[in-house]
C-alpha positions in Angstrom: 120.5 122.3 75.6 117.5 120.7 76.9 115.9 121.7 80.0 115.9 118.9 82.7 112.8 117.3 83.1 111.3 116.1 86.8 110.7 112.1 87.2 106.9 110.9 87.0 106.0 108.7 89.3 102.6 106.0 88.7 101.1 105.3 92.2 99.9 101.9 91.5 98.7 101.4 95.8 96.0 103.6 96.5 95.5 102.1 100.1 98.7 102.3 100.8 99.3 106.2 99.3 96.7 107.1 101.0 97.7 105.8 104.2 101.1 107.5 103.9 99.0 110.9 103.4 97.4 110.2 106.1 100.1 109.6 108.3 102.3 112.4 107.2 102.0 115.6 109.3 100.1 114.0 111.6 97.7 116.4 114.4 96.0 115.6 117.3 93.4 117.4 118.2 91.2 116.9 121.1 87.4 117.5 120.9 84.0 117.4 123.8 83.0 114.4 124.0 79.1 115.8 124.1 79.7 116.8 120.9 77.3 114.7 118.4 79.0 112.8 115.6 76.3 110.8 114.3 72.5 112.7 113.5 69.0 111.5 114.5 67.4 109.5 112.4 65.5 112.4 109.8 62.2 110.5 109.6 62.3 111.1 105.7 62.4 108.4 102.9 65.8 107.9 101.4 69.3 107.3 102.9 70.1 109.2 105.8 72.9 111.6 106.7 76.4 109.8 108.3 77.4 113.2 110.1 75.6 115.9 112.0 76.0 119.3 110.9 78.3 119.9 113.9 80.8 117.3 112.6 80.6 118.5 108.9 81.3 122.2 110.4 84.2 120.7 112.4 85.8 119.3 109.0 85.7 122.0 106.9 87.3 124.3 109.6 90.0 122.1 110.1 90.5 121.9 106.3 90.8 126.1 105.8 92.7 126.7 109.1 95.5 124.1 108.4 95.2 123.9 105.2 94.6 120.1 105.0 92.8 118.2 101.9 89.3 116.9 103.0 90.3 113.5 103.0 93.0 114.3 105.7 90.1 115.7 107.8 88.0 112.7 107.8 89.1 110.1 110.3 87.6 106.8 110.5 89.6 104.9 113.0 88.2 103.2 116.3 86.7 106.1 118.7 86.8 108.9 116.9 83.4 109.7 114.7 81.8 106.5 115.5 84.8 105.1 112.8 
């Protein structure tokens, strides 16, 4: 007898897959508003840095402390990291 084998699914909608990841479990978490999302300009040739360290920092907490994958970490929606 043959074992049973579990259904594969194709996700065809990024947008909309990633949306729902987004969405699922979501957490609210409330942050100072002095806190700096965006850095100074560096003064250096070459394209310059979309975060400060602080809000990098602030990511990667969030991912080891709850577990989350980056991309659940990074918001961009209206008012929160300058999204």
């Amino acid at each position: 007898m043959s074992s049973w084998a579990p259904t594969k699914y194709k996700t065809t909608n990024w947008s909309t897959y990633n949306e729902a990841l987004k969405q699922r479990g979501s957490l609210t978490i409330w942050f100072d508003p002095e806190m700096v999302w965006k850095p100074p300009p560096t003064g250096k040739r070459g394209r310059q840095p979309s975060f400060s360290d602080a809000a990098i920092q602030t990511c990667l907490t969030m991912k080891v402390l709850f577990g989350m994958p980056l991309r659940q970490t990074t918001v961009n929606r209206p008012g929160f990291a300058g999204g």
